[in-house]
DRENKE-680622 format. One record per residue: residue number from 1; residue in one letter; x, y, z of N, C-alpha, C in turn. Coordinates in nm, 3 decimals, m for minus. Atoms other than C-alpha are relative to their C-alpha. Last residue first. Example, Ala and Ser with C-alpha at 12.3 -4.5 7.8 and 13.67 -1.06 7.14 Angstrom:
BEGIN
2,S,m0.082,m0.119,m0.006,1.367,m0.106,0.714,m0.077,0.109,0.073
1,A,0.089,m0.119,0.000,1.230,m0.450,0.780,0.090,0.120,0.000
This chain:
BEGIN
120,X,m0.015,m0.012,0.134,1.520,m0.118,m1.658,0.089,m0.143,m0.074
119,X,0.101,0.016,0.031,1.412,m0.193,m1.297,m0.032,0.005,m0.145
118,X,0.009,0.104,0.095,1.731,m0.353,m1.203,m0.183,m0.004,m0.013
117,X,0.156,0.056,m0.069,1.753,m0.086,m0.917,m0.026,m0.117,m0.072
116,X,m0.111,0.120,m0.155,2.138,m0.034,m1.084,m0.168,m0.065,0.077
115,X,m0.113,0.074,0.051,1.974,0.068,m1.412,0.074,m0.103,0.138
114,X,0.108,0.053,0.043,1.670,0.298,m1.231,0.083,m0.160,m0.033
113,X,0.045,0.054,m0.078,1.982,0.456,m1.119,m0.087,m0.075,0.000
112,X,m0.072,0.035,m0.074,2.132,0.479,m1.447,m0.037,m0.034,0.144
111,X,0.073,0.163,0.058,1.780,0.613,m1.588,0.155,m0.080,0.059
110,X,0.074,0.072,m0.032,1.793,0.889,m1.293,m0.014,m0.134,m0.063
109,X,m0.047,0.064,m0.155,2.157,1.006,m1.358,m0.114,m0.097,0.036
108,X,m0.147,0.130,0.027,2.094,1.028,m1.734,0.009,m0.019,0.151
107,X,0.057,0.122,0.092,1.751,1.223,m1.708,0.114,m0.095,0.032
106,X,0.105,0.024,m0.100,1.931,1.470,m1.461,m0.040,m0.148,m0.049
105,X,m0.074,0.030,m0.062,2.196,1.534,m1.709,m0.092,m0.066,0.145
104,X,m0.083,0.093,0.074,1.983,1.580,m1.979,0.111,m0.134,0.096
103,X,0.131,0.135,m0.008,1.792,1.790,m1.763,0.075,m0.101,m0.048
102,X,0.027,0.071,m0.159,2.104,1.976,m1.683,m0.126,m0.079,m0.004
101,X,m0.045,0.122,m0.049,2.179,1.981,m2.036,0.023,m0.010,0.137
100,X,0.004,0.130,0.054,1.869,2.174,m2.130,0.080,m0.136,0.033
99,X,0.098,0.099,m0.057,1.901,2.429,m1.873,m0.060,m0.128,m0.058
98,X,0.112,m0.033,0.052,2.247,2.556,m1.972,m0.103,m0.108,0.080
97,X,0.039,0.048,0.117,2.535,2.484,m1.743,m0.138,0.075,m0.063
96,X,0.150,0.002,0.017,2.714,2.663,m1.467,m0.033,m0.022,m0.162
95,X,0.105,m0.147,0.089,3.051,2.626,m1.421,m0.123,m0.045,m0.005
94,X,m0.109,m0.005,0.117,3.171,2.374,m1.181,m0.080,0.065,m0.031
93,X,m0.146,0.024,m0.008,3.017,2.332,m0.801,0.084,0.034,m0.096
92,X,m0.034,m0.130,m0.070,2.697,2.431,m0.829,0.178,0.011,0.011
91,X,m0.011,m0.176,0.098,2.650,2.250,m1.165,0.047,0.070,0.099
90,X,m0.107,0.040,0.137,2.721,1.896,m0.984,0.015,0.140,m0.032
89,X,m0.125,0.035,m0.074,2.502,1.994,m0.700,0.126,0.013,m0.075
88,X,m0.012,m0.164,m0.007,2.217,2.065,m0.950,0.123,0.010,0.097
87,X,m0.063,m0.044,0.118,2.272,1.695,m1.092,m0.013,0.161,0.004
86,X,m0.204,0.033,0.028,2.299,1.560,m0.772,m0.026,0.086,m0.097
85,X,m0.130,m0.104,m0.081,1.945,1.747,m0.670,0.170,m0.052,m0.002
84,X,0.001,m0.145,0.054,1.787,1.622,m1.002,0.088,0.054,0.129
83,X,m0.097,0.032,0.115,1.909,1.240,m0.918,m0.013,0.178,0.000
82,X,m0.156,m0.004,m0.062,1.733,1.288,m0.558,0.092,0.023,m0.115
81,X,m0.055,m0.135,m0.075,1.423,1.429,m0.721,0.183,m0.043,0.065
80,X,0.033,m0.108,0.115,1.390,1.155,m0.963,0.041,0.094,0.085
79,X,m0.169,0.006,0.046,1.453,0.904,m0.676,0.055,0.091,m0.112
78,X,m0.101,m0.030,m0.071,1.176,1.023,m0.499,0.194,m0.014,m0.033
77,X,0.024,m0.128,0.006,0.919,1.008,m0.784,0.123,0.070,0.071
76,X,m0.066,m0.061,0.111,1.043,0.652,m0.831,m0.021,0.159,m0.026
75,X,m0.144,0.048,m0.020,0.993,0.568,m0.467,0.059,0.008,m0.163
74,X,m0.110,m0.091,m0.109,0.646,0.746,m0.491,0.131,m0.050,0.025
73,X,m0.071,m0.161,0.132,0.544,0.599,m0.837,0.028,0.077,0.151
72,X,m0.112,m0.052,0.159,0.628,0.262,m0.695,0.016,0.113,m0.045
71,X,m0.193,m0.002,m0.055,0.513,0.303,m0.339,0.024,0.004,m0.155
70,X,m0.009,m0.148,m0.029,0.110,0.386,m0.514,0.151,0.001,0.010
69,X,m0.012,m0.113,0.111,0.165,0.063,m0.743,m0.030,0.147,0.022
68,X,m0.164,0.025,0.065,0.232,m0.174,m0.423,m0.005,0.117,m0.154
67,X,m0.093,m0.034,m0.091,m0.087,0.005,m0.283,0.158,m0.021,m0.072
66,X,m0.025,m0.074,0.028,m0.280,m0.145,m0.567,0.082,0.120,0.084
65,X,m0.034,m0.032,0.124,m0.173,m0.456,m0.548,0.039,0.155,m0.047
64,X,m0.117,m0.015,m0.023,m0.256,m0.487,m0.210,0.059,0.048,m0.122
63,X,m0.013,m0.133,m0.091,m0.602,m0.382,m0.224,0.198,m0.056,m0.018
62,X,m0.007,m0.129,0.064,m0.606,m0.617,m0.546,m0.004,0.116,0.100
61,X,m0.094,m0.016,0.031,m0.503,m0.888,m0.327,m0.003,0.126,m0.111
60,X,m0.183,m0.081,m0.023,m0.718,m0.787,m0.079,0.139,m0.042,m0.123
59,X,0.084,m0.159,m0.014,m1.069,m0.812,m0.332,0.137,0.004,0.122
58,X,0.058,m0.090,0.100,m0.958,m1.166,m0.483,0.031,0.139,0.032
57,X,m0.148,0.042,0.073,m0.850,m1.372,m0.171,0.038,0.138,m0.125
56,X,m0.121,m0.124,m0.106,m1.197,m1.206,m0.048,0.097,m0.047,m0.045
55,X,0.046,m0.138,0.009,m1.367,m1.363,m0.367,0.066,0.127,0.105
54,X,m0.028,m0.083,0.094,m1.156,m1.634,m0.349,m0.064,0.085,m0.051
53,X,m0.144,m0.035,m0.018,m1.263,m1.731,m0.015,0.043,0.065,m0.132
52,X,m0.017,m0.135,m0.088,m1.644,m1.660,m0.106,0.168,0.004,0.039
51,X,m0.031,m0.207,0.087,m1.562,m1.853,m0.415,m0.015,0.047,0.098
50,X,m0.155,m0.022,0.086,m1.438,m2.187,m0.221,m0.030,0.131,m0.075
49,X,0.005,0.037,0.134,m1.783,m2.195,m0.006,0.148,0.083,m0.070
48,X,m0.070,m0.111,0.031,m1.770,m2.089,0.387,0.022,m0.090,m0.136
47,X,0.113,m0.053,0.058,m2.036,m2.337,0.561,0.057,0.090,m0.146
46,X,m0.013,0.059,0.135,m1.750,m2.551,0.675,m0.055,0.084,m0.085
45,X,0.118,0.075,0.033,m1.888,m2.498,1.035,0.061,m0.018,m0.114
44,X,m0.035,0.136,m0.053,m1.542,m2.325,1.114,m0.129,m0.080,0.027
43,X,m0.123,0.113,0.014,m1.541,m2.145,0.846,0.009,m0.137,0.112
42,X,0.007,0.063,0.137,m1.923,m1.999,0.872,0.112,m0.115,m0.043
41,X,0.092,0.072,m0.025,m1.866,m1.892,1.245,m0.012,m0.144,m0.086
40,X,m0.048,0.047,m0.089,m1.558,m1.706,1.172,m0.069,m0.144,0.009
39,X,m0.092,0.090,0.080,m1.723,m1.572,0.886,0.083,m0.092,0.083
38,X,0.092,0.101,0.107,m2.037,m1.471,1.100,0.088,m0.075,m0.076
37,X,0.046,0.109,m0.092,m1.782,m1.335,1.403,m0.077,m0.103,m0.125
36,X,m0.154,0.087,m0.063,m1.561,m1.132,1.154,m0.088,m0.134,0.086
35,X,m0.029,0.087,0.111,m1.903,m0.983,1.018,0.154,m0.116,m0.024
34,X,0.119,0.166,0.091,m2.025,m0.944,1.311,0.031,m0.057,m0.088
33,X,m0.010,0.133,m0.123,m1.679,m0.766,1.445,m0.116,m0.064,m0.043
32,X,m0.153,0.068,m0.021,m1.666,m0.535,1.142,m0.001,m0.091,0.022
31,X,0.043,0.059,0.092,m2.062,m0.373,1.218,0.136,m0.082,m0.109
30,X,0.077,0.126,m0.071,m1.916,m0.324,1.543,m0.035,m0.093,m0.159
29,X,m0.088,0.095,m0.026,m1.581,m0.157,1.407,m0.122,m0.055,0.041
28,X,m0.022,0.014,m0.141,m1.786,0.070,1.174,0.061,m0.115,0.054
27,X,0.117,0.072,m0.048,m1.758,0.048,0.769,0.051,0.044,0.157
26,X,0.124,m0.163,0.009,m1.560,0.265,0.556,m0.094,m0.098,0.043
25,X,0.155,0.027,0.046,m1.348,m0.070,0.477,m0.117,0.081,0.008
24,X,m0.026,0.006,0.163,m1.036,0.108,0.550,m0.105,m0.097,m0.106
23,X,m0.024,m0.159,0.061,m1.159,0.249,0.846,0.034,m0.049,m0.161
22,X,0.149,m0.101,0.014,m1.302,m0.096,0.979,0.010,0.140,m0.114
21,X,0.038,0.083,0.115,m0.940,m0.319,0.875,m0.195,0.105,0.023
20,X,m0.034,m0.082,0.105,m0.791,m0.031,1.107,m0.054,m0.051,m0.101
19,X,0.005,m0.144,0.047,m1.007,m0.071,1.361,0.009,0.047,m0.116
18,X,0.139,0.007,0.017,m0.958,m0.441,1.394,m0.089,0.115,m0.089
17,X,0.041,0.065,0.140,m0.636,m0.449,1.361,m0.140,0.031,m0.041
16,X,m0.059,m0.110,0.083,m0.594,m0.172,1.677,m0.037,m0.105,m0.196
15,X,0.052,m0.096,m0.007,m0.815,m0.421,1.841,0.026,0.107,m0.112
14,X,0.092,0.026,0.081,m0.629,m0.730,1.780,m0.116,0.131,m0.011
13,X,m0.054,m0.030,0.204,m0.316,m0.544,1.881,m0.114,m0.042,m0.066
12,X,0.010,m0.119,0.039,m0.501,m0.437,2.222,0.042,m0.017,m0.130
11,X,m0.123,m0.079,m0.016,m0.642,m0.766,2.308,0.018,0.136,m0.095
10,X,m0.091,0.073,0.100,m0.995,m0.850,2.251,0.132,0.081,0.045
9,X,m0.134,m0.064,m0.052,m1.258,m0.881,2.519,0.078,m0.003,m0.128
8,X,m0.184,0.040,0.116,m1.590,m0.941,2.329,0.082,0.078,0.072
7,X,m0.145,m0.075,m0.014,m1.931,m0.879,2.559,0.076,m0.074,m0.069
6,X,m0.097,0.071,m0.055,m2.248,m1.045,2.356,0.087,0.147,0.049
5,X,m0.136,m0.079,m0.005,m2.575,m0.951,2.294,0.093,m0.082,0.076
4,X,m0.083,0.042,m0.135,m2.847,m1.165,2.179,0.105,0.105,m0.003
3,X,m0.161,0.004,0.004,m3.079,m1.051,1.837,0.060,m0.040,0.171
2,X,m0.076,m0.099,m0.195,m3.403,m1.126,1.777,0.123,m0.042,0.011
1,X,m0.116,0.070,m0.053,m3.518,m1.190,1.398,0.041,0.069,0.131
C-alpha cells in the first residue's frame, strides 16, 4: 500500500485537544490524526456502522465514569479532613477531650455533612 502525505493546519485549541486525547490514549498525535482522519472519512461516507459508534459511545463513557468515581472519593476524602479539622478546632478551644469522642465527633460532623450534600 503507498501512502500520500498531507500538511494539516489545525488551530491551537484543536491541537491542544488533540494532544491531550493522544496522551490519554498512550498513542502518538500522528498516529491520532489518521485515525481522526479515517473516522472522519468513514462518517461522512456512511461507512461508520451503529456498533463502532457504540463501541466508542461505550469506551468514553466508561472513561468518564470512571473519573466521576476518582472526584467522589477525593471530594469525600476532603470533606472528611475538613469535618476532622472542625472537630479538632472545637477541642482546641474547650477542654480537651478523649480520643474516642473526638472521632465520634468527627464521624458525626462528616455524616451530617454528607446529610446536607444529600448523599445519604
Amino acid at each position: 500500500m503507498s501512502h500520500v502525505q498531507h500538511s494539516v493546519r489545525l488551530p491551537l485549541a484543536l491541537d491542544k485537544a488533540l494532544r491531550q486525547a493522544a496522551r490519554n490514549r498512550e498513542t502518538s498525535v500522528y498516529a491520532l490524526l489518521q485515525q481522526c482522519v479515517r473516522t472522519g472519512i468513514a462518517s461522512l461516507s456512511g461507512e461508520q456502522t451503529a456498533s463502532q459508534t457504540n463501541a466508542e459511545m461505550a469506551h468514553e463513557i466508561g472513561a468518564i465514569s470512571a473519573r466521576l468515581t476518582h472526584v467522589e472519593r477525593l471530594t469525600e476524602r476532603s470533606l472528611y479532613v475538613v469535618c476532622a479539622a472542625y472537630a479538632f478546632a472545637r477541642v482546641a478551644a474547650g477542654p480537651r477531650a478523649d480520643e474516642i469522642k473526638l472521632t465520634s465527633e468527627i464521624n458525626a460532623a462528616f455524616a451530617r455533612q454528607l446529610t446536607l450534600a444529600g448523599e445519604v
